[in-house]
C-alpha positions in Angstrom: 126.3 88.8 100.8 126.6 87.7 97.3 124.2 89.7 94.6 120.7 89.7 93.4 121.3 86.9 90.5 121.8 84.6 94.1 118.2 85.1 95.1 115.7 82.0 94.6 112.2 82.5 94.4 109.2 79.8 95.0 106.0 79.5 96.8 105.7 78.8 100.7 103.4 78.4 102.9 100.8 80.7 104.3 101.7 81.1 107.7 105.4 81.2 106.8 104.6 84.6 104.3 102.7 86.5 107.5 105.6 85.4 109.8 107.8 87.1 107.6 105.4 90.7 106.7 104.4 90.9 110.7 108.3 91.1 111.2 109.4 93.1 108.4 106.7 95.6 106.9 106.8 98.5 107.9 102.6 98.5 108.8 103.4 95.2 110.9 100.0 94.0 109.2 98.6 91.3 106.4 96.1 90.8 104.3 93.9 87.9 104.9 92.6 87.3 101.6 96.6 87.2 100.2 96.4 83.8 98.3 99.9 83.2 96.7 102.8 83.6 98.9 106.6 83.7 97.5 109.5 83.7 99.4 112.2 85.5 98.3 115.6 82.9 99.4 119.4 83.7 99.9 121.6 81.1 100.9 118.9 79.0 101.6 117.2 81.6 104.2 113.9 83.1 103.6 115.0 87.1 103.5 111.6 88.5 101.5 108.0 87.6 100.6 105.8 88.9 97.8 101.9 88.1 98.6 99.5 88.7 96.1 95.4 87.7 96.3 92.6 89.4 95.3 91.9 93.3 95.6 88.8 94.4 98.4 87.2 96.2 96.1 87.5 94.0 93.2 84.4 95.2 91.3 86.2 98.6 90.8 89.6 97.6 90.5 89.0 95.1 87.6 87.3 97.8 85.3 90.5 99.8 85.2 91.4 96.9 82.1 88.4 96.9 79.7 87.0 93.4 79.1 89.0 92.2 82.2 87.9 88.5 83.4 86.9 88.5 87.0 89.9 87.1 87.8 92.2 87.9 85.1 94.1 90.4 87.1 95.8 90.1 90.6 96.9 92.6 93.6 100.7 92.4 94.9 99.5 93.3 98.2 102.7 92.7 100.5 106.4 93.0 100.0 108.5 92.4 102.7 112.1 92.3 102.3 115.1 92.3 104.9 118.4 94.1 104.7 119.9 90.9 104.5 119.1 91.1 100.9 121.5 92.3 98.3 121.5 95.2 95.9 118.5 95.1 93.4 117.0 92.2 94.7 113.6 93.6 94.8 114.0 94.2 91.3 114.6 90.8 90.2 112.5 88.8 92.5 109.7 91.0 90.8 110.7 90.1 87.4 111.2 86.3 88.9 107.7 86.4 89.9 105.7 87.8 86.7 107.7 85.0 84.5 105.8 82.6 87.2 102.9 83.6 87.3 102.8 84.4 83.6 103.5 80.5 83.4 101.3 79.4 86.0 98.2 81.1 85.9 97.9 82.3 82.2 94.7 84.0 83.0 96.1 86.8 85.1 96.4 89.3 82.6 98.0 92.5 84.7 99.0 93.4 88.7 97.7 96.3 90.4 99.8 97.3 93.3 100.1 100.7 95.8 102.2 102.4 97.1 101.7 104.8 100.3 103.1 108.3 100.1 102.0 108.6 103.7 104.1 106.3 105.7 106.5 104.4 103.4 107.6 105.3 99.6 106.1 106.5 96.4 106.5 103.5 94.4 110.4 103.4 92.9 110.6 99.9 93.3 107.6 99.5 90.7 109.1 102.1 88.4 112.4 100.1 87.9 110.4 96.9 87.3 108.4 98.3 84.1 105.2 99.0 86.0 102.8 102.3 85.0 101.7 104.8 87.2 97.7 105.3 86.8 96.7 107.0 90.0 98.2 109.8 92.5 95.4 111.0 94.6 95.6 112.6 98.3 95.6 110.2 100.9 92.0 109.4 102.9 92.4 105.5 103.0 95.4 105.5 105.6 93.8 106.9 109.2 95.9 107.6 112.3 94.9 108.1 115.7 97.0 110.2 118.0 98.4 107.5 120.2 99.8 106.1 117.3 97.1 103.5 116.0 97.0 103.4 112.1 93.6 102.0 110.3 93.0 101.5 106.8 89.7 102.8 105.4 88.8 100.6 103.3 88.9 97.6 105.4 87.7 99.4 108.5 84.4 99.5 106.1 84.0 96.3 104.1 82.2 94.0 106.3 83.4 91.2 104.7 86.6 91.4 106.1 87.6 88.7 109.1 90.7 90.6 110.1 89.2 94.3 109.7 86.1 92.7 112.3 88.5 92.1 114.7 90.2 95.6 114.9 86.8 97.0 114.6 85.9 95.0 118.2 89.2 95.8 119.6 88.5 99.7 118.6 84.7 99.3 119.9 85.9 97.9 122.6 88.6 100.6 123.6 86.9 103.8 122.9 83.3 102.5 123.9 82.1 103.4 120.0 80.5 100.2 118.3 81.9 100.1 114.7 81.3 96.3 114.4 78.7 96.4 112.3 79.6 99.6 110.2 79.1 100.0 106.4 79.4 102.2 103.5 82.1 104.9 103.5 81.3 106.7 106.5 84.5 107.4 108.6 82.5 109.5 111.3 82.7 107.2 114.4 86.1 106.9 113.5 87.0 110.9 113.4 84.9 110.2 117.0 87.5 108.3 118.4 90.2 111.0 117.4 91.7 109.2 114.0 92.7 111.7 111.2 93.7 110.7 107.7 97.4 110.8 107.4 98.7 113.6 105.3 100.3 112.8 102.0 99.3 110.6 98.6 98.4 106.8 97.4 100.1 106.1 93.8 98.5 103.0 92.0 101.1 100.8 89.5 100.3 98.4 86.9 102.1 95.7 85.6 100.6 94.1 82.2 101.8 90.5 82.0 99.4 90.7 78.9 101.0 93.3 76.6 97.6 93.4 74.6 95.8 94.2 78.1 97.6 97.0 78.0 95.6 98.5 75.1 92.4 98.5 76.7 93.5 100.5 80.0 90.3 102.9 80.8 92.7 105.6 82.8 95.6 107.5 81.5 99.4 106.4 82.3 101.0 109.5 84.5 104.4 110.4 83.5 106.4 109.7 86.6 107.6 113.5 86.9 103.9 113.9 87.9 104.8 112.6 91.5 106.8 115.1 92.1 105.1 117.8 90.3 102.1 116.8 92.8 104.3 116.8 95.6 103.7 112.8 96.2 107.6 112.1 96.9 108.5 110.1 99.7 111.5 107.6 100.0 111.9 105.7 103.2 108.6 107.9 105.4 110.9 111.0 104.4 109.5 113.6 102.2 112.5 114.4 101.0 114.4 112.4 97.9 118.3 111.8 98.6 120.0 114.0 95.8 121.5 110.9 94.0 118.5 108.9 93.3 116.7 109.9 90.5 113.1 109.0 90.5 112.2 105.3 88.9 115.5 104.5 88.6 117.0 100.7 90.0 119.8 102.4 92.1 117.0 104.4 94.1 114.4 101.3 94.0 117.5 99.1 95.2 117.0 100.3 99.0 113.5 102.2 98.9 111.7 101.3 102.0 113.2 98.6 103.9 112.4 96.7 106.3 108.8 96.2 104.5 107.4 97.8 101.0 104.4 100.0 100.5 101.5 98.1 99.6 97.7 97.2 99.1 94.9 98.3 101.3 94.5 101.9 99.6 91.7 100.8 96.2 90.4 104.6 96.2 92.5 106.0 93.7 
């Protein structure tokens, strides 16, 4: 299998980066608005993707940073690694990726990134690869309905999203509800339909590929003992933390929620 230092990382295309996420993440879904796609290679073969675009609701996001351009920050909104990979590879293709796009786009200053205590992980991955925790907050982005369905509030009520507009016309289309044209943060035809927020937390990360950005952050940094303090911890959709993995630590992060990472969509915290 070889070892992480193997891995190559470098851009690919598009519909090559949603291949990969439908396959691998644990959600099954994209994000359509994702606008830089890496592949993460070993031996040649494509075995992860990062995908990073712009946050949904930007506005908010970008005022976490003080003085923040309107795009001077970036969302890592899908990571989708297989098994195939080896040891600490997430790790590494993270720290292969902020020397890129530190390089290539020098006006990103900092990532944002989630992760979902409700179906996935709490975020190790991020802690091993120097990002701060700014955000734990109960869950009431992720919905799910009791066939099994799982929604994501905030895209199920920005109008400007092409991919949200279609689930909304499956779901009008299914439980006879029209939530096409629905707005604001009502989730009421949705509880109509039998959807329930899914019990547990959203953690938010940063990453400041500007050291200086990190100066004029508008929300305190959480000492990651607060996870578990607020009972957030979740490795692999379990609840319960494996007694040798210590929290943040690259020998926990190495294996923490494969196939698929926990990202994006929740922007409440």
């Amino acid at each position: 299998m070889g070892s992480a230092k193997d891995i190559r990382v470098a851009p690919i295309r598009a519909a090559d980066a949603r291949a990969h996420v439908r396959k691998y993440h644990y959600s099954g879904k994209v994000v359509n608005n994702s606008c830089l796609h890496l592949g993460v290679f070993l031996n040649g073969r494509l075995e992860g993707v990062m995908q990073y675009g712009p946050s949904l609701d930007k506005r908010k996001i970008c005022a976490l940073v003080e003085n923040t351009p309107w795009h001077g920050f970036i969302e890592l909104n899908r990571m989708a690694f297989s098994d195939r990979l080896p040891r600490n590879s997430e790790s590494r293709a993270m720290a292969i990726a902020h020397r890129l796009i530190r390089k290539t786009y020098p006006h990103i200053e900092w990532i944002v990134s989630f992760a979902d205590a409700s179906q996935c992980g709490d975020g190790a991955i991020y802690r091993a690869s120097g990002f701060v925790l700014t955000g734990i907050k109960q869950n009431t982005q992720v919905w799910r309905h009791p066939s099994g369905m799982v929604i994501s509030r905030t895209a199920m009520t920005n109008l400007g999203d092409n991919g949200a507009l279609k689930q909304r016309r499956e779901l009008s289309a299914r439980f006879g509800i029209d939530v096409t044209n629905l707005s604001g943060a009502s989730m009421k035809p949705y509880a109509e339909m039998g959807f329930s927020p899914v019990t547990g937390f959203q953690l938010r990360y940063i990453y400041f590929l500007n050291p200086a950005a990190r100066e004029r952050l508008t929300v305190p940094i959480l000492p990651f003992s607060k996870i578990a303090e607020m009972g957030a911890t979740m490795y692999r959709g379990e609840r319960t933390r494996p007694k040798q993995a210590t929290p943040g630590t690259t020998s926990e992060a190495a294996g923490q929620n494969r196939p698929g990472r926990s990202n994006s969509q929740p922007e409440a915290i």
